[in-house]
RODO-2510 file (C-alpha; in nm, 4 decimals, decimal comma):
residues 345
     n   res          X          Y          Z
     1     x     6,9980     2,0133     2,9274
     2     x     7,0291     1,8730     2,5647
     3     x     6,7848     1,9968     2,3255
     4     x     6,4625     1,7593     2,2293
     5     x     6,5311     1,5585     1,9412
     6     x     6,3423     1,6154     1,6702
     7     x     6,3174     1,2316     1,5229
     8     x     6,1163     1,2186     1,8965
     9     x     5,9166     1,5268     1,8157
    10     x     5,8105     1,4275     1,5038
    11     x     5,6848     1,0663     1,6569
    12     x     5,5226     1,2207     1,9231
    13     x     5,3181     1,4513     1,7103
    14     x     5,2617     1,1855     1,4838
    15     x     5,1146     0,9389     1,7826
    16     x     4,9024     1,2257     1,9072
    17     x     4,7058     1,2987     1,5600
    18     x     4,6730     0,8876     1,5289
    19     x     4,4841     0,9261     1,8645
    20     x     4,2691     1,2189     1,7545
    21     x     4,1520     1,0448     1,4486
    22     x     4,1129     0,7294     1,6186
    23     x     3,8637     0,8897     1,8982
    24     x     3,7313     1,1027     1,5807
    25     x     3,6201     0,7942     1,3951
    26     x     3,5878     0,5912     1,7500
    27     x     3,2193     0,7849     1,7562
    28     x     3,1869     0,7369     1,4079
    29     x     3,2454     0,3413     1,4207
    30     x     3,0100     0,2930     1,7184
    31     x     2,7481     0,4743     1,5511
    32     x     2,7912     0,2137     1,2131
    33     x     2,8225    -0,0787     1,4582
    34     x     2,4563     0,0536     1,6171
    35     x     2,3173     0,0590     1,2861
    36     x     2,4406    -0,2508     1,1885
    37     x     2,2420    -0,4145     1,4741
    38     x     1,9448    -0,1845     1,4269
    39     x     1,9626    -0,3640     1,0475
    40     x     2,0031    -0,6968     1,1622
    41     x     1,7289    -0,6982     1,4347
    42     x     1,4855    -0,5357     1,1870
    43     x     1,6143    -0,7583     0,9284
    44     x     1,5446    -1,0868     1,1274
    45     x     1,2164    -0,9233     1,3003
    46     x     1,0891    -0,8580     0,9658
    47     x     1,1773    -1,1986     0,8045
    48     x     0,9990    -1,3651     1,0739
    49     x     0,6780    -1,5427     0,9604
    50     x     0,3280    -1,6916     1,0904
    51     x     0,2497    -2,0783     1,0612
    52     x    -0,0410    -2,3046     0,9626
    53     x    -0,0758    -2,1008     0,5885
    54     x    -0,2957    -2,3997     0,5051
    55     x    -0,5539    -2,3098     0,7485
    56     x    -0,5427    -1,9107     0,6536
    57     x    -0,8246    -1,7679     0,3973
    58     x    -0,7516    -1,4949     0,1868
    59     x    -0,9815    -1,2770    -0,0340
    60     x    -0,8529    -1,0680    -0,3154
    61     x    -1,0063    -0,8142    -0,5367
    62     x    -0,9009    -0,7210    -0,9053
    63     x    -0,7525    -1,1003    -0,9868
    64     x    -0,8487    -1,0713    -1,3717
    65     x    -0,4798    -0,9661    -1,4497
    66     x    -0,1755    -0,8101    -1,3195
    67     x    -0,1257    -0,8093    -0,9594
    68     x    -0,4142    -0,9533    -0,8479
    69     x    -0,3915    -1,2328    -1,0369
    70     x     0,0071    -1,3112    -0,9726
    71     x    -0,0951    -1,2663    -0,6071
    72     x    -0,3701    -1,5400    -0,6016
    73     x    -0,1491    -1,7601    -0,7921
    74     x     0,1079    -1,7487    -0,5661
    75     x    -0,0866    -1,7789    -0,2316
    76     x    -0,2415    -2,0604    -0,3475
    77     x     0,0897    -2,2354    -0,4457
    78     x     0,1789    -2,1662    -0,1000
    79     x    -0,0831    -2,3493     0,0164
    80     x    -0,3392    -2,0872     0,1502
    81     x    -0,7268    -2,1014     0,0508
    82     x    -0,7557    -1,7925    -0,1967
    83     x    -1,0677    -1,6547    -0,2491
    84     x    -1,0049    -1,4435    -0,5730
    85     x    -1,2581    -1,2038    -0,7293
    86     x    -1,2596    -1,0890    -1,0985
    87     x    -1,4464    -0,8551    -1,2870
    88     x    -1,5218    -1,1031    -1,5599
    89     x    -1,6455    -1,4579    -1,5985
    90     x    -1,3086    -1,5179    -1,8487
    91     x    -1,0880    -1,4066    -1,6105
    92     x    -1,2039    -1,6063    -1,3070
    93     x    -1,2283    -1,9335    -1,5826
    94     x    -0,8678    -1,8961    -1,6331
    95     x    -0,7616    -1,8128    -1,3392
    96     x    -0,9265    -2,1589    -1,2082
    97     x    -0,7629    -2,3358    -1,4823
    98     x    -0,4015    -2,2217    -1,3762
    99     x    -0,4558    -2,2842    -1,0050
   100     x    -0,4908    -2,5389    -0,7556
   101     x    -0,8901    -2,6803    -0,6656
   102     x    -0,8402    -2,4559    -0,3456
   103     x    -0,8198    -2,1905    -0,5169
   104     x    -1,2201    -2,0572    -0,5344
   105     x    -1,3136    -1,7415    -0,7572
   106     x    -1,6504    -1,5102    -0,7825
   107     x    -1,7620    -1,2445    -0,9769
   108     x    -1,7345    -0,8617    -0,8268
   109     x    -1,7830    -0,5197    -0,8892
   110     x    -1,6663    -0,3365    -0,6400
   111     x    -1,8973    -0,0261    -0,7168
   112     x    -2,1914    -0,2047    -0,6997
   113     x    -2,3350    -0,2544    -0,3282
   114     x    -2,5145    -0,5952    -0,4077
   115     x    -2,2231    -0,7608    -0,5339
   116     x    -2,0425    -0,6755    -0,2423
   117     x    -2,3138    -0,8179     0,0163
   118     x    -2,3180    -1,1521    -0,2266
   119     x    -1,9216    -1,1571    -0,2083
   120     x    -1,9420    -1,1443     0,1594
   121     x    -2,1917    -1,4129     0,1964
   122     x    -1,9638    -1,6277    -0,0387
   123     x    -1,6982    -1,5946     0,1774
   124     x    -1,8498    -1,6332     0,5127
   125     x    -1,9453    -2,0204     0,4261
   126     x    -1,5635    -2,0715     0,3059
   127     x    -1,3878    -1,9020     0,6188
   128     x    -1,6650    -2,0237     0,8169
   129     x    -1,5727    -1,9484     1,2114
   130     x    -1,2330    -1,9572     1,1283
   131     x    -1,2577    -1,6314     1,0328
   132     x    -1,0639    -1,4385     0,7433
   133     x    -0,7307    -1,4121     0,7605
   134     x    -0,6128    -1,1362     0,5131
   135     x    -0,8560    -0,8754     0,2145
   136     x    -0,5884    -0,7788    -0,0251
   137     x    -0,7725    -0,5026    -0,1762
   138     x    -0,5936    -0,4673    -0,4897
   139     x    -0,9042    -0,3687    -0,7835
   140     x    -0,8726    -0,0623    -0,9662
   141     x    -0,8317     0,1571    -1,2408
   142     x    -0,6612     0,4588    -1,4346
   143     x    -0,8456     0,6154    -1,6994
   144     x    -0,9361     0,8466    -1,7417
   145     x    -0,5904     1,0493    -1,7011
   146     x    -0,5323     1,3882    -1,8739
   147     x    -0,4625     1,7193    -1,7827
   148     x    -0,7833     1,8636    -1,5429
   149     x    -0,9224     2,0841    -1,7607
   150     x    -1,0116     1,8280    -2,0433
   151     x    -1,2038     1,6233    -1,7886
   152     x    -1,5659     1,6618    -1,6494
   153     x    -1,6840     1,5838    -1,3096
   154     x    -1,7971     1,2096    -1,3704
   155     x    -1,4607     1,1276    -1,5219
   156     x    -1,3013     1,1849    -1,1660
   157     x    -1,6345     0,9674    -1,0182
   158     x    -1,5305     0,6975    -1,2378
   159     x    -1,2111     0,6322    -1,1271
   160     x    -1,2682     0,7072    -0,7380
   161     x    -1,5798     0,4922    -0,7141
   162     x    -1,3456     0,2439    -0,7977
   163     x    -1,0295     0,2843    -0,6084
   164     x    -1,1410     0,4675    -0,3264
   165     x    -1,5324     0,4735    -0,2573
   166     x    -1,5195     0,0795    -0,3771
   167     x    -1,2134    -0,0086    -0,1579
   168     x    -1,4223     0,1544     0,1449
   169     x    -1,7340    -0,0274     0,1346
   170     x    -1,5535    -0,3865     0,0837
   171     x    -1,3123    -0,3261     0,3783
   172     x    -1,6313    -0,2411     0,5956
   173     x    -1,8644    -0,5421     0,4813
   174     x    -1,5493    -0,7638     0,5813
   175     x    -1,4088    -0,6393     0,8552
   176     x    -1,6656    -0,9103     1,1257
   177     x    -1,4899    -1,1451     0,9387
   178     x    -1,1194    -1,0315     0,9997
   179     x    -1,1976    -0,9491     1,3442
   180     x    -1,2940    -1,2856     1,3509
   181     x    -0,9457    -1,4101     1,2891
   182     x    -0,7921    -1,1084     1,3632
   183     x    -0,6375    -1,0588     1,0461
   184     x    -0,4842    -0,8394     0,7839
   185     x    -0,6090    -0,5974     0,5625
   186     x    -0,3716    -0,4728     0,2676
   187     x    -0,4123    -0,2024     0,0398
   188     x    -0,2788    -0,1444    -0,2779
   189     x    -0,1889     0,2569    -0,3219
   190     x     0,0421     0,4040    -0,5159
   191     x     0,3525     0,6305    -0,5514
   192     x     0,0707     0,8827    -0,6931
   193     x    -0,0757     0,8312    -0,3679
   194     x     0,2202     1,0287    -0,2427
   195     x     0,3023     1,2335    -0,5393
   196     x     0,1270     1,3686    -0,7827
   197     x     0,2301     1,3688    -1,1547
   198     x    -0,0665     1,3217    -1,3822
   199     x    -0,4258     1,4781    -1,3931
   200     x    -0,7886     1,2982    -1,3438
   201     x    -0,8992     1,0748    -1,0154
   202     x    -0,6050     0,8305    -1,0025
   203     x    -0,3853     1,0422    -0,8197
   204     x    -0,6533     1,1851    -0,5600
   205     x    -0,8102     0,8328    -0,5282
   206     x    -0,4513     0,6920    -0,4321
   207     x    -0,4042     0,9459    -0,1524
   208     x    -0,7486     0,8828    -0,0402
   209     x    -0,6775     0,4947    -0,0120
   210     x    -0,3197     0,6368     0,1884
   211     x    -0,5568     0,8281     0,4355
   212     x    -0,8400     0,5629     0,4715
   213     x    -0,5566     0,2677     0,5604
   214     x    -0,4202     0,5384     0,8125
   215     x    -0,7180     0,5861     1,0162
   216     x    -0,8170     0,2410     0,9581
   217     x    -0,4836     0,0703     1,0700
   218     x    -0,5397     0,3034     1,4421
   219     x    -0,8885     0,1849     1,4437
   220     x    -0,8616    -0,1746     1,4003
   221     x    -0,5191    -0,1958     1,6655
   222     x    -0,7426    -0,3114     1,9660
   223     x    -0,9011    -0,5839     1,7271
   224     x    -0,5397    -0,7131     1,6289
   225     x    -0,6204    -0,6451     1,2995
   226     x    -0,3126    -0,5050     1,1217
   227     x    -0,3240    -0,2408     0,7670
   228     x    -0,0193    -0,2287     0,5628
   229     x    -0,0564    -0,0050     0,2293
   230     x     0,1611    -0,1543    -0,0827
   231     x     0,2727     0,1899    -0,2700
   232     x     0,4552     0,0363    -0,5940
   233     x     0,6197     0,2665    -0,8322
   234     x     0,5482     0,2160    -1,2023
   235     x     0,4698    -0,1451    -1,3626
   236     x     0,3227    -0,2886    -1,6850
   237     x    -0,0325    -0,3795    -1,5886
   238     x    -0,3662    -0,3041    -1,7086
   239     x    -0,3434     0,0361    -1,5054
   240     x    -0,0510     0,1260    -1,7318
   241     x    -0,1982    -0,0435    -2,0702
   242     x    -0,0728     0,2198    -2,3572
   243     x    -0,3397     0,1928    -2,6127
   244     x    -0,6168     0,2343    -2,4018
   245     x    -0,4713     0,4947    -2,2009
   246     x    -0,3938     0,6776    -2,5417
   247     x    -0,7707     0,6210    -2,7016
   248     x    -0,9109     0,7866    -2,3983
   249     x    -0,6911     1,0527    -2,4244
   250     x    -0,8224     1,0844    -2,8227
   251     x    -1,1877     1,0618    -2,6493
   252     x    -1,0882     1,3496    -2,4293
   253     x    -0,9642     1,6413    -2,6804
   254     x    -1,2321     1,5690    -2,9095
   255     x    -1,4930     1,6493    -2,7445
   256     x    -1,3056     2,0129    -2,5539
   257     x    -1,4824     2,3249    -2,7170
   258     x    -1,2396     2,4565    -2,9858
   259     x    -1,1473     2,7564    -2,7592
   260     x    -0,9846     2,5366    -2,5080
   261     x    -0,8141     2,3356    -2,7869
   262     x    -0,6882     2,6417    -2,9190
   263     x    -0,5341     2,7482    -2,5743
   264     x    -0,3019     2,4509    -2,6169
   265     x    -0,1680     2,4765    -2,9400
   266     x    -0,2221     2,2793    -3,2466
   267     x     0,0519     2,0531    -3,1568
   268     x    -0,0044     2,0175    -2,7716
   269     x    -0,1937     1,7204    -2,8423
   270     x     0,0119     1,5056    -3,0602
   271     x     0,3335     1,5649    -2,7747
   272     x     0,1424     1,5101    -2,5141
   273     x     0,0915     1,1602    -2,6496
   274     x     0,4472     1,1267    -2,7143
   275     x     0,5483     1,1975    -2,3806
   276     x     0,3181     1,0059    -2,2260
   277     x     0,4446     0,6750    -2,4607
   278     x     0,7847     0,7670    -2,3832
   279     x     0,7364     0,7906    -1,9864
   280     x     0,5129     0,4851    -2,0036
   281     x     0,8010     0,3081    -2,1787
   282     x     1,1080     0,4196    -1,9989
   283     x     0,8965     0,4164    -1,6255
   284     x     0,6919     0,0713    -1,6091
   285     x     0,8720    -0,2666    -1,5218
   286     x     0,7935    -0,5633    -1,6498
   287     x     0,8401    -0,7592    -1,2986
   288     x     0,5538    -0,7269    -1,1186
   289     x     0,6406    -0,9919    -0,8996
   290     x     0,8247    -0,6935    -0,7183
   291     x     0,4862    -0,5929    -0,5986
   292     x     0,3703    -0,9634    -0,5740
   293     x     0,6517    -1,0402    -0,3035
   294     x     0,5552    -0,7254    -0,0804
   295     x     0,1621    -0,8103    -0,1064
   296     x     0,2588    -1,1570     0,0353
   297     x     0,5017    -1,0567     0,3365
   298     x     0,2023    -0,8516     0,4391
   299     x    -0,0049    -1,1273     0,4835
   300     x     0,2460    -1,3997     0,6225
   301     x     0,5217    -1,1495     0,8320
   302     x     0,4339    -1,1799     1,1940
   303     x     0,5020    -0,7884     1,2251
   304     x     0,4131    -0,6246     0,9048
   305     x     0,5238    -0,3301     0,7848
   306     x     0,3157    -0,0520     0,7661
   307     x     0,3814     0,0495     0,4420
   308     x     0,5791    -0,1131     0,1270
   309     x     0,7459     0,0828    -0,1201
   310     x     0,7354    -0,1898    -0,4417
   311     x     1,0284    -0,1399    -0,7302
   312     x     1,3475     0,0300    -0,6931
   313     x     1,1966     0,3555    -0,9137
   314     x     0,9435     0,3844    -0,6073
   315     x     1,2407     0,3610    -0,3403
   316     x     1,5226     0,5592    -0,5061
   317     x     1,3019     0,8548    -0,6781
   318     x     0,9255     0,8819    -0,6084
   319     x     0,9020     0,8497    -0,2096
   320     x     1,2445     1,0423    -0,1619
   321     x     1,0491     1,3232    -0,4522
   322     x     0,7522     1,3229    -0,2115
   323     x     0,9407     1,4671     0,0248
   324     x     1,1223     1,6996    -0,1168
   325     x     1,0040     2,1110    -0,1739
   326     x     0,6727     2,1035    -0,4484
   327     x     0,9036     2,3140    -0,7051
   328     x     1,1082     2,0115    -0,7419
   329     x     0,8450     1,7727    -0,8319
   330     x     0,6563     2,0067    -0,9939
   331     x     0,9922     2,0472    -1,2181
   332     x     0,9790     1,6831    -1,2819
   333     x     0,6426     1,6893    -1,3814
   334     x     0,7015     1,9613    -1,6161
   335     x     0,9924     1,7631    -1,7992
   336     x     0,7589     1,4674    -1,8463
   337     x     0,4731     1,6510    -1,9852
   338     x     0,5576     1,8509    -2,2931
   339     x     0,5351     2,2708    -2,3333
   340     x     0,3022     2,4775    -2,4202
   341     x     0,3482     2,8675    -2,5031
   342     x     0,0271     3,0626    -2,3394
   343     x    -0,0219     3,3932    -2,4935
   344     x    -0,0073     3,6415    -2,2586
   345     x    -0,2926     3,9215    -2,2662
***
């Protein structure tokens, strides 16, 4: 018997490893090709839209600048009947000036009961029994932000009367009217809703508004009333204004007793405002039609998401953070904020 040639040898072993790594990466293709259909279906689900926008009311908080105002702006291009409330009789002035005669605005604060109840009424004779289609809760605030210990009890009030406590009491006074049309509610949260990296009410207001939409979206399901929450990362809006967020800060440490002052360092201050005007710089986009565009496939996507991450800092680092260990965003915190040396006793 004549001995195997090795030319054939080689070939064979050759053929038998092309077979191994083509069932090795046979499991590895079907499982791309799956989620390359998973992509497309969600893709095409979520790109799917209601009709008849004309005949769809909308009502929007916080329209004296920033998102708010984009938002009602570009609803009413697209040919929906905005209902947009500001804070000031300038605001809503302009605001009418820039948009269409559908376009209707009213005065609101949304810590003040009474100016709720008149809102409500406002809007009940322009949905009529139509019904309201969509409450883009969107008002808010920042200030005051600092470290916890330079802030008293009513600075944290301030800012979660607003945001939270505010955002409560509107969604309840209109929800007959989206059950009416079985509509949509949007809130606007935050990345801080889901991570925390500055002191003061913002942060604990914006997971409050996370927890609130939760219970809110499984309470409203058998109505057909649909929640999303709108978490953008960091943008150049009032929220984010540097000179007022740096003259509160000034209001702040000058009125802590000297002993806490002292505790800090005579230079804490002066780099804490540094940092903040260099995180405030680097962080916030200009483009807040980032958060814009997710507000509005809320309101016009026939399945809406649940929740919207706005702006590729809030996709790529501050939701992925949130779910990392605390040492690691506590880490980042720490390299945004500057050092101080505490004496030890």
């Amino acid at each position: 018997m004549e001995p195997n040639n090795p030319a054939m040898v080689s070939t064979d072993d050759q053929m038998s490893r092309l077979i191994e790594v083509i069932l090795s990466h046979l499991a590895l293709t079907c499982a791309l090709l799956v989620a390359a259909l998973v992509a497309i279906c969600w893709y095409i689900r979520d790109s799917l839209k209601v009709d008849g926008f004309s005949q769809k009311r909308v009502f929007i908080t916080g329209c004296d600048s920033g998102f708010g105002n984009l938002l009602a702006r570009q609803l009413d291009a697209k040919g929906f009947a905005v209902v947009a409330a500001c804070f000031t009789e300038k605001a809503a002035t302009d605001l009418v000036a820039a948009s269409s005669p559908r376009l209707k605005t009213l005065l609101l604060d949304v810590t003040d009961s009474a100016s709720i109840r008149r809102a409500v009424e406002f809007v009940s004779k322009e949905v009529g029994e139509r019904g309201l289609w969509g409450l883009v809760n969107n008002a808010g605030r920042s200030i005051p932000i600092a470290p916890p210990e330079w802030l008293q009890l009513e600075d944290f009030q301030k800012v979660l009367d607003v945001n939270l406590i505010g955002l409560i009491e509107v969604t309840l006074q209109f929800l007959p009217l989206l059950k009416k049309a079985q509509g949509r509610v949007v809130n606007v949260a935050s990345v801080l809703g889901r991570l925390t990296l500055v002191g003061g009410g913002y942060c604990p207001s914006k997971y409050g508004v996370e927890a609130f939409s939760d219970s809110l979206r499984v309470g409203m399901q058998p109505f057909g009333i649909k929640v999303s929450i709108i978490e953008p990362g960091f943008f150049k809006t009032a929220v984010t204004q540097r000179d007022l967020i740096e003259a509160d800060l000034k209001r702040l440490w000058s009125r802590l007793p000297p002993d806490v002052k002292d505790s800090y360092g005579p230079a804490y201050f002066d780099e804490y405002l540094k940092c903040q005007a260099f995180s405030l710089g680097i962080l916030c986009s200009p483009d807040i039609s980032k958060v814009t565009g997710c507000m509005e496939q809320a309101l016009t996507a026939r399945f809406p998401r649940t929740r919207y991450s706005a702006g590729w800092d809030a996709k790529l680092l501050w939701i992925p953070l949130s779910y990392l260990p605390s040492f690691v965003s506590d880490f980042i915190a720490g390299v945004l904020l500057p050092s101080h040396k505490v004496e030890k006793r």
